[in-house]
N, C-alpha and C positions, 0 to 999 in steps of 0.2 A: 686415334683421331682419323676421322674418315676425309675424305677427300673436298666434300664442301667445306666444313668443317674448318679445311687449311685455308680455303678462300677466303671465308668469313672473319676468320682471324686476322689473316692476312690483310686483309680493306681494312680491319680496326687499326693494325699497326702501321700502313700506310697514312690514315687520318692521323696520327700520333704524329709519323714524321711531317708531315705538312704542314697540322696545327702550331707544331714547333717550329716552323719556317714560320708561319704567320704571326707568332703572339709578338716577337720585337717590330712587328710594322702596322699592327693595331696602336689603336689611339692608350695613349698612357692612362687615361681615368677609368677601363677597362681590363685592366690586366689583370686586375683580381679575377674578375669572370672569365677570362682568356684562360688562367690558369684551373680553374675548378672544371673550364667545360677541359683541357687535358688530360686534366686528372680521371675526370672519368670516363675519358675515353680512354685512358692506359687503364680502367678499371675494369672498362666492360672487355678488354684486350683479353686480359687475364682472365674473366672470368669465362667467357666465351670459351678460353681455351682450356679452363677446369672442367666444366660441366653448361654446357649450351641452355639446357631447362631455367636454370636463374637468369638469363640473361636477352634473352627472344622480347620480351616486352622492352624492358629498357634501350635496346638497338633500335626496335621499332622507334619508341618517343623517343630519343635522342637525335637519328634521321632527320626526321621531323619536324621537331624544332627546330631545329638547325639551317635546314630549307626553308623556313618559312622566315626563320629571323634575318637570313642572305637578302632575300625577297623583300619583305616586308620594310627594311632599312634602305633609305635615300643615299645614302652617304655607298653602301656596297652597291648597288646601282649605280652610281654614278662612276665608282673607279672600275664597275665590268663594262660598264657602256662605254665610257671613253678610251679604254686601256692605259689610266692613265692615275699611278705612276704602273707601268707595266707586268712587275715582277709581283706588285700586291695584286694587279688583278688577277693575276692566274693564278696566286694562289687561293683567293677568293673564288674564284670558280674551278676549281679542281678541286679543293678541298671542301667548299661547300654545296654543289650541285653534282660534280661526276663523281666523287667517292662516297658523298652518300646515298644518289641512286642506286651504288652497288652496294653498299650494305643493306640498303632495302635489300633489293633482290637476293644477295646471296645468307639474307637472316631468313626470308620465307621462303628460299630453297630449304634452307636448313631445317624451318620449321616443315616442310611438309612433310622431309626425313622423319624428323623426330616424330608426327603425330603418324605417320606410316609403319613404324616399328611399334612405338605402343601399341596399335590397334590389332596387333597381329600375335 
């Protein structure tokens, strides 16, 4: 495993430990979804760290969504705007905007790896 590689994997399992701070401070009529987005994020963890090729799209959309759905929702707005109750907001914005700007970045470092080796 190369060096980005350990980053890349590294930010998934960082979002694993966060999302798991978060899901007991999400609203209870969401925890099924709390729990499936998790799970694949411990999915893409592993997979990430089997073979990177499977796994380059779904980090992209999962980012993604993720940022858009933090954004998009009144309710996480309102607990990053006011810091209030404190301990959700940060995890709300750690977990949904600075750890997944870095798996954006450290998936398309990774991918320019991977398409740099093929091409050669």
């Amino acid at each position: 495993m190369n060096s980005v590689q350990k980053y890349l994997v590294s930010t998934l399992a960082a979002i694993c430990i966060v999302g798991a701070f978060g899901i007991p401070l999400g609203a209870p009529k969401f925890f099924t979804e709390a729990i499936i987005l998790e799970l694949s994020f411990i999915a893409l963890t592993a997979i990430s760290f089997k073979n990177f090729r499977y796994a380059y799209i779904p980090n992209f959309v999962i980012a993604i969504v993720v940022i858009i759905g933090n954004t998009v929702s009144p309710k996480h707005l309102e607990i990053m705007s006011t810091l209030n109750p404190f301990y959700n907001a940060v995890v709300l914005f750690v977990g949904g905007y600075v750890l997944q700007i870095l798996l954006l970045v450290t998936n398309g470092l990774m991918l320019k790896q991977y398409r740099k080796t093929i091409t050669k």
